[in-house]
C-alpha positions in Angstrom: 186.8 263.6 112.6 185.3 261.4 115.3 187.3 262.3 117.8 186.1 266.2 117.2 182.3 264.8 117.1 182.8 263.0 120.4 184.6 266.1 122.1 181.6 268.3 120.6 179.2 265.7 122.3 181.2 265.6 125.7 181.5 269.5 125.3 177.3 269.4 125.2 176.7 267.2 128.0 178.9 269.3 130.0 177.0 272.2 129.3 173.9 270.9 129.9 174.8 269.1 133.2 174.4 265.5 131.8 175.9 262.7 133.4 176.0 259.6 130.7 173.4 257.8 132.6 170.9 260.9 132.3 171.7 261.1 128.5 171.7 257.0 128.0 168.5 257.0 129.6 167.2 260.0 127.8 168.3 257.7 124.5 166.7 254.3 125.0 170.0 252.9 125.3 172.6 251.2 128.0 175.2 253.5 130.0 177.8 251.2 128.8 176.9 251.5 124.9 176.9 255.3 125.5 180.1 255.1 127.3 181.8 252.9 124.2 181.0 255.4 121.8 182.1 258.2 123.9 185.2 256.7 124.0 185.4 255.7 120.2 184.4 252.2 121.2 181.9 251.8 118.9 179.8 254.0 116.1 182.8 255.7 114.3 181.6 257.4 111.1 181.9 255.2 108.5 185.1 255.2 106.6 183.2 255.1 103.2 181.9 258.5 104.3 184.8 259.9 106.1 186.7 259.1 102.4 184.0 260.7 100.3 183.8 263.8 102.4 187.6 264.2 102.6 187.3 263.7 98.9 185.3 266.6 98.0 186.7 268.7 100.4 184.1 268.4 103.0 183.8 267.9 106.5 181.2 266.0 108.6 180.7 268.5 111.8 177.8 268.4 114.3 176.1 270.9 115.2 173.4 272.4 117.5 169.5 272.5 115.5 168.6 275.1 114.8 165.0 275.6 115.9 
């Protein structure tokens, strides 16, 4: 499950053009933190949630808003 939210976010930038410096900045945040949790470094989805969703047969998926 992360590692399909992380290729959906990679997939995005792509897209979009985005290097990881032009989306860190665009968040507030360091490069380097964006890089970690690109690469599964750091902010997996808690394991408490992966379990409940798994539980009642759901998924946790990102998605484009819809607007």
């Amino acid at each position: 499950m992360n590692e399909q939210i992380r290729e959906a976010v990679k997939g995005v930038m792509q897209e979009r053009g985005l290097t990881q410096q032009q989306l860190a900045d665009e968040m507030g945040i360091a490069r380097t933190h964006l890089n970690q949790m690109l690469s599964g470094k750091l902010g997996q989805v808690p394991p408490r949630w992966a379990l409940l969703a798994n539980t009642l047969g759901l998924e946790i998926v990102i998605q484009p808003k819809q607007r």
